[in-house]
C-alpha positions, 0 to 999 in steps of 0.5 A: 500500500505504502507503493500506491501512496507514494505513486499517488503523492509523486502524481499530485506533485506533477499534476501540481507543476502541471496546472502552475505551468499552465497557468502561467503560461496562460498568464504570459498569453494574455500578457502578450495579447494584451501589450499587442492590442495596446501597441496599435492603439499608443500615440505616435510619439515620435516622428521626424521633422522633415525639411524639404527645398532650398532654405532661404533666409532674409540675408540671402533675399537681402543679397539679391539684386536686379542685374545678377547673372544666372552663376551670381544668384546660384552662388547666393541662393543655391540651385533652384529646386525647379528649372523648369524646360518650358520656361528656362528663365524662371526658377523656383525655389520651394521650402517645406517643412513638415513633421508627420501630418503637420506643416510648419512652414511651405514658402515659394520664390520665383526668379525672373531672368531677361537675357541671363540676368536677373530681372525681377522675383515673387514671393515673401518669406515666411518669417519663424518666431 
């Protein structure tokens, strides 16, 4: 009898570590479903602020004067973002920065160019506080 007592003892002991492991192995499911459906429902909290263009500055506006050849307006503003081929004597310079779904600042300068100089432009820089 002493065997069947002993057997019965040595099954409840791994019946026992059975149903702990179960149950935490359970508590570990839930655990990981849980962070799971959280994690599609957390905020975004960080995004990249994304500059796009050629940043202009007032000094560089300040430089610009009627009568500069095409070389002299690049040394002072860049290359422009856009030459456009139909319209070789006008240059767009396009400034967008942005940082997810917001837009901080979009601001577009047209150059005017008569006979390779520069004869007028358009567009107002948006100043940052």
């Amino acid at each position: 009898m002493n065997i069947f007592i002993n057997n019965n003892t040595y099954n409840s002991s791994i019946f026992l570590k059975l149903s702990q492991m179960k149950i935490s192995l359970q508590n570990i499911l839930m655990l990981f479903m849980a962070i799971s459906i959280a994690s599609c429902s957390i905020p975004k909290t960080y995004e990249v602020v994304i500059s796009q263009g050629n940043l202009v500055d007032q000094e560089m506006m300040d430089k610009l004067e009627v009568g500069m050849t095409e070389s002299q307006v690049k040394f002072v503003m860049g290359s422009p973002l856009i030459s456009d081929t139909f319209y070789p004597n006008r240059w767009d310079y396009f400034t967008s920065v942005t940082q997810g779904t917001k837009t901080y600042t979009e601001q577009k300068i047209t150059l005017y160019f008569e006979d390779s100089k520069l004869a007028r432009w358009e567009g107002n820089l948006i100043l940052e506080n």
